[in-house]
N, C-alpha and C positions, 0 to 999 in steps of 0.2 A: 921195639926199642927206637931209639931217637936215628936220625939219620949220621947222625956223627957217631953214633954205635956200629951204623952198616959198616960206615968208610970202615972203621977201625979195624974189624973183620973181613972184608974183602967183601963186602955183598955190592953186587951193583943194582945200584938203583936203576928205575926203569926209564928209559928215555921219553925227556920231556916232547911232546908234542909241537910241531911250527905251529908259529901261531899265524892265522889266518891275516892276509893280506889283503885288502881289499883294492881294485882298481879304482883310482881316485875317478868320480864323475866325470864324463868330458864337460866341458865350459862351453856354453853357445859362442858362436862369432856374437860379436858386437855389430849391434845394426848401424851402418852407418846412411846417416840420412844424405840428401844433395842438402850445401847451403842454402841459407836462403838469403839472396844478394840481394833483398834490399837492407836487411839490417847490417852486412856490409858497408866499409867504409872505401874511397876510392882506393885506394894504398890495398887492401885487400881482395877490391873488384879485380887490378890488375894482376895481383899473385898468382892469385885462382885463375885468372884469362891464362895466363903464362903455362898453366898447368894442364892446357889444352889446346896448348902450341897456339892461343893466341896471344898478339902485343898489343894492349888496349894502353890508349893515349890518357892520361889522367886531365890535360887540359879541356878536354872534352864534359860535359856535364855525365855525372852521378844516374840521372836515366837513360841516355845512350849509353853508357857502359853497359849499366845492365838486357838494354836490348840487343848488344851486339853478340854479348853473352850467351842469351836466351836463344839468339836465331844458329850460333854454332852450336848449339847441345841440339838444336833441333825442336823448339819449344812452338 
């Protein structure tokens, strides 16, 4: 008979099964690379100094920045 014949009757139907959950994948970290300060602009050479506790002068030329840079990462 149809399942709306059981209800009617009192039959219980059989319990539906869970359904299977699967653990979502983990996600890799994101590789993050070092900048690369020469395609950097000065306004940005300074950000980034800032971000490593140094104050780089922007009056100063575009490749001193980046060598002052290079010599506190330890390059």
């Amino acid at each position: 008979m149809s399942k709306f014949g059981d209800l009617i009757r009192g039959v219980k139907a059989a319990p539906t099964p869970e359904p299977v959950v699967e653990a979502p994948a983990p996600t890799p970290e994101p590789v993050v690379e070092a900048p690369v300060l020469e395609d950097m602009n000065k306004k940005e050479l300074e950000a980034y100094g800032r971000t490593m506790g140094i104050e780089l002068d922007r009056r100063h030329k575009k490749e001193d920045l980046i060598e002052e840079l290079k010599e506190a990462e330890g390059e």
